[in-house]
N, C-alpha and C positions, 0 to 999 in steps of 0.2 A: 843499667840500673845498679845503681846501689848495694853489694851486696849484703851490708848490714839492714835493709831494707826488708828483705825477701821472709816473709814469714813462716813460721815454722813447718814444718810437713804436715802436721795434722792438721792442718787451714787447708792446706791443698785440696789433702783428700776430703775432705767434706764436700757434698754434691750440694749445687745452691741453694739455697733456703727461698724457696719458693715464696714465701709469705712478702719476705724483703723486695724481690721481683715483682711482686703485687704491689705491693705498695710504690714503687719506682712508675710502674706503669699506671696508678689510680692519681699519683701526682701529677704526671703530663697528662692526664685525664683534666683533671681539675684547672690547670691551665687554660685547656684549651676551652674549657665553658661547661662542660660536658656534667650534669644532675645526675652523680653515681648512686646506685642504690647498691650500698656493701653488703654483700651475704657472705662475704668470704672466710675471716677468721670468727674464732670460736669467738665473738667481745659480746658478751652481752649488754642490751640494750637497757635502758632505764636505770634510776638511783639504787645506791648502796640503803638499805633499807631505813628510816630515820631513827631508831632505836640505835644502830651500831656506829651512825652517824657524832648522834649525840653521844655516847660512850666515847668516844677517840676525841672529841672536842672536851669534854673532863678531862679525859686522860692527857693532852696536851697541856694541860692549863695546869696541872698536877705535875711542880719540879725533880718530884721524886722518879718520875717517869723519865727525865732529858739527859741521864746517865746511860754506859753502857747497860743492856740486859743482861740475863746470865746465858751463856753460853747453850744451855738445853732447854731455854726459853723457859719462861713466866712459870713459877708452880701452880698457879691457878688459871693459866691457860691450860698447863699441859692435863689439869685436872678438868679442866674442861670438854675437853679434847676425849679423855676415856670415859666421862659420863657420858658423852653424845655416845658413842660406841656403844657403848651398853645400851641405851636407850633406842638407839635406830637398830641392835645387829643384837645384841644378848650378847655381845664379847666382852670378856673379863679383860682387861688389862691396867697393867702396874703404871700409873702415870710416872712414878722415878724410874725410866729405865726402857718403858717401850711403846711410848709417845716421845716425838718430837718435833717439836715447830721448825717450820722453813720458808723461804723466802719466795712460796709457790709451788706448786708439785713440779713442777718444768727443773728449776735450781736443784732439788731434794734429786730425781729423777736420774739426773749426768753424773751429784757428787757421786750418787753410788757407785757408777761404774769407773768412778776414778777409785775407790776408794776399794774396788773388790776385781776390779779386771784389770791385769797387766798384759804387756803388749804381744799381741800373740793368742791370747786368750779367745778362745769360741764363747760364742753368745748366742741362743737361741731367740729372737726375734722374729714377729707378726708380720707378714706385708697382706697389707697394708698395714700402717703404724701410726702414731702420733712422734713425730720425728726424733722428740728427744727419746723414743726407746732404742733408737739404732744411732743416732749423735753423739750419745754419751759413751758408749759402749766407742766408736770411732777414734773420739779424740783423745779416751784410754788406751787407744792403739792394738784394742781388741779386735777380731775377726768375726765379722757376722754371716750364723748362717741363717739363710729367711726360711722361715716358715709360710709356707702360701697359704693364701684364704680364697675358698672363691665360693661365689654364689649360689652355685647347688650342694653346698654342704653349711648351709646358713652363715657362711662367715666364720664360724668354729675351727680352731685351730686341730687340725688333723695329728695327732700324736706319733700312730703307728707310720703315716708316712717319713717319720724323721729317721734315719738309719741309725743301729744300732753304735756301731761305730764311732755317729755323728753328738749321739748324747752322751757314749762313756767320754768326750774329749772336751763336750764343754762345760762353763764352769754356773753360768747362770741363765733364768729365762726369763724376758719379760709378756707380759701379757694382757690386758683392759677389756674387761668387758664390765657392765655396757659400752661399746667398741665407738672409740673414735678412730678413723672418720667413718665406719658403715653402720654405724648406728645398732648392733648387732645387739642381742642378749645370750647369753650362756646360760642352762638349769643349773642346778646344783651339781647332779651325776656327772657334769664336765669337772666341777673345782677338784670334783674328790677325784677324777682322773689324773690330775694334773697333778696334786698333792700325790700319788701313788706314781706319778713318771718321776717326781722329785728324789722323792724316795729311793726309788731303785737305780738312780744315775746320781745319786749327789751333787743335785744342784741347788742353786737360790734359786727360789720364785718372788719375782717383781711384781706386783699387781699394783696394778691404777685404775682406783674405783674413781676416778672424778666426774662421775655423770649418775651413780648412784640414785641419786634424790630427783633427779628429774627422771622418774619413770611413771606409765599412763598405766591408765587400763585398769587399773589391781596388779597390774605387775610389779614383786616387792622383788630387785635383786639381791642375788648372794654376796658376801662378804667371804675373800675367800680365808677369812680367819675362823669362819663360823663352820670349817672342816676338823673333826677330828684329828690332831698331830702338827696341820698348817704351820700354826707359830713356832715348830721346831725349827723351820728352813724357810720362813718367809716373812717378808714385810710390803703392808701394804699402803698406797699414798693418797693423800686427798688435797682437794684444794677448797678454797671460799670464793674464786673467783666466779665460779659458775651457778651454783646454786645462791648467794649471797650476792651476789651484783658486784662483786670485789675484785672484778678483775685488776685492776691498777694497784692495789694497795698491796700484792705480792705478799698474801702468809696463802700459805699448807701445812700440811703436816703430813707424818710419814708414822706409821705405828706396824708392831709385832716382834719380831724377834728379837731379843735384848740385845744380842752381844753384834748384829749387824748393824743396829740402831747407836751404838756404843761406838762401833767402827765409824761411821758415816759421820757422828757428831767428831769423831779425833779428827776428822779432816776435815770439817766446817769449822773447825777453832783456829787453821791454819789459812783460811781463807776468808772468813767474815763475823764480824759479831753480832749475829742471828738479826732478829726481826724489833725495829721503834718498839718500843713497853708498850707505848699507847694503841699501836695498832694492834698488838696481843690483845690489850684491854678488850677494847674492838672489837675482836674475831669471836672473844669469847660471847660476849651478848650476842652475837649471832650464832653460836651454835646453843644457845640457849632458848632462841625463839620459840614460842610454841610450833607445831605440826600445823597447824592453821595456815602459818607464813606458807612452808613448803608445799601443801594443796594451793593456793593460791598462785604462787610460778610456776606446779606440775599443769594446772589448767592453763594458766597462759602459755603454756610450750603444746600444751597439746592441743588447742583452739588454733594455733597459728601451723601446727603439724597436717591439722583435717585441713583447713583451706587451704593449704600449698600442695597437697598431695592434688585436691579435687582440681584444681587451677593445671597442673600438669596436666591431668590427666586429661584436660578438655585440647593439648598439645601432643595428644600421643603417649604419655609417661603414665606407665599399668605400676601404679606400687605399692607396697601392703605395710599399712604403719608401722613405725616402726614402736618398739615398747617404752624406750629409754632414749634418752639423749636429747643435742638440741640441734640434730642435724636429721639429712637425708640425703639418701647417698644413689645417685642417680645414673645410669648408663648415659654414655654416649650416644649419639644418632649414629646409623650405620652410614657409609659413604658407598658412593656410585658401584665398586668393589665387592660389596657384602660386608667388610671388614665396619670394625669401630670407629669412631672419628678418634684421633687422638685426644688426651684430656686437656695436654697442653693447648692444643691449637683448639680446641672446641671453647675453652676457657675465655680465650683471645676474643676468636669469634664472636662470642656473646657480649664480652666488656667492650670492641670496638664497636660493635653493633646496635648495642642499646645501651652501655652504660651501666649494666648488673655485673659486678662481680660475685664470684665462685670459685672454688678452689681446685687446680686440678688434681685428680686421684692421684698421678704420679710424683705429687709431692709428698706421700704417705710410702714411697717405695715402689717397686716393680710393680707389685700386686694389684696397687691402686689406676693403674693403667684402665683406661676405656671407661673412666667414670671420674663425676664429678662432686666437691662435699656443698652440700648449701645450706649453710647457719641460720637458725630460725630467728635471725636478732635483730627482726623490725619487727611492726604491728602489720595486722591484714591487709589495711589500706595499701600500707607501701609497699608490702611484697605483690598487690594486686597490680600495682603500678608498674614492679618488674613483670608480671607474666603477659600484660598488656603492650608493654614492649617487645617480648619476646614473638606475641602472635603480629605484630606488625611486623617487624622484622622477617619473618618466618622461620622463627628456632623451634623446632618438633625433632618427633623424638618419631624414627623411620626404620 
């Protein structure tokens, strides 16, 4: 081979990207004839709402918009941006300085850790994760140390098991709750734990609220800015793709601490010039919707959470709703052994079997081992259509 060919180290070390694996094996799916019913990745289902629609077709058609934007996005997006904040969380924030738009919370997510981890550098990380939390950090050529999660301690990141040692040497933590991919919730008494580890080990805290707005029940999650001190050492990110049906149109934003938000935008000015006007336009009429819009997609997440839990359950799968999110995060079947099925190979299992895709745990990291995520992003009907295959086939849960 070619040695001008060979890509850089930091491609190496990256572990596959499972989703792209997915997608490799859902196209020889489709090939071969094979009526997939996707539960895999987070895309949600159905249109971008027609209010935010029609704003980005003005906004298009408006030549004032087909120029460059400015670099720390739209002033009346960003202004947008901390009314919502105030509005949904009671947080004060300075739209010049600590709000800023981005091209997804995924993109915002990796610059930081180009932009704050040099190579060598310890990062405290979740496994199980949403993968740009331990990606980003990676191809900074940071050092991750995971933080295990596991299911008799609700998914909650265990503080005191982190060694002393281990936090005075690193330099940042990331962290998401409501937790993709376990669907987890954290109270409040966790943020301000976290906020109080920060503290005492001088680190950044990363937080990714992007499942915030889809929570059931009466359950209203924390902001972990709505902590006394937080915004001294922390920033935290959001997106529109989940709550607003926006996944493809790639805005987020990132808001809290001025001068990390200051840092992240000097290295977004070196790599791209932010987010189309018109899709700012866009984002903005959607974070403007009434509270009506968001009861309206919290019940359809949660109508389609009850029938697939009760649907499992008529398979052997015992599980207790989750609060938030737009997933469910499911154990393996045991094998002949006693042991777990793996997630990978149970994944397979299923997609060769019936055509349902799902995601394996161990694409979230070690942690995520012996479990599987399944995205709420059809309607009843057709996730009934997966569970109906499922019991033909006989996928149960043992």
């Amino acid at each position: 081979m070619n040695r001008a060919l060979i890509p850089a180290q930091r491609l190496n070390k990256l572990p596959a990207y499972v989703f792209a694996r997915l997608d490799e094996l859902k196209a020889r799916a489709r090939q071969q004839g094979l009526d997939l019913i996707d539960l895999g990745m987070g895309n949600p289902d159905g249109p971008t709402p027609q209010p935010v629609v029609e704003a980005a077709q003005a906004a298009i058609a408006d030549p004032a918009h087909h120029g460059y934007p400015p670099f720390e996005g739209t002033a009346s997006f960003r202004q947008a941006i901390t009314d919502w904040y105030y509005r949904r969380y009671g947080v004060e924030l300075d739209a010049n300085g600590e709000a800023l738009p981005l091209l997804g919370s995924k993109e915002g997510l990796t610059h930081l850790a180009l932009a704050y981890v040099d190579p060598g550098d310890l990062v405290l990380v979740p496994s199980p994760a949403y993968p740009a939390h331990f990606r980003g950090p990676m191809i900074a050529g940071g050092q991750i140390y995971p933080m295990m999660m596991r299911a008799e301690n609700g998914w909650l990141i265990d503080l005191e098991e982190i060694p002393a040692e281990v936090a005075q040497q690193a330099r940042v933590l990331y962290f998401n709750y409501p937790n993709n991919p376990t669907a987890a919730v954290a109270p409040r008494s966790f943020f301000e734990a976290v906020v109080e580890f920060a503290r005492r080990y001088d680190l950044i805290l990363v937080h990714d609220l992007c499942y915030a707005e889809l929570a059931f029940d009466g359950y209203q999650p924390t902001s972990l800015l709505q902590i006394p001190g937080a915004k001294e050492l922390a920033v935290e990110f959001h997106t529109l793709s989940k709550t607003y049906n926006m996944a493809g149109w790639r805005v987020g934003f990132v808001v809290g601490n001025r001068q990390i938000i200051q840092s992240l935008r000097t290295l977004k000015t070196n790599l791209d010039y932010g987010i189309f006007a018109a899709i700012q336009k866009a984002a903005e009429t959607a974070l403007r919707l009434p509270d009506s819009y968001l009861h309206q997609v919290q019940e359809r997440y949660r109508t389609r959470r009850d029938y697939l839990i009760g649907r499992l359950a008529e398979l052997g799968w015992r599980l207790s709703p989750p609060q938030a999110t737009m997933y469910l995060w499911i154990p393996t079947p045991r094998t002949a052994s006693g042991g777990a099925e793996g997630s990978t190979e149970f994944a397979l299992r299923v997609l060769e079997s019936t055509g349902v895709v799902v995601t394996p745990g161990n694409a979230f990291g070690e942690g995520g081992e012996g479990y599987v995520r399944i995205s709420l992003i059809a309607d009843c009907e057709r996730m009934g259509q997966a569970m109906d295959r499922w019991r033909e086939a006989g996928i149960r849960y043992s």
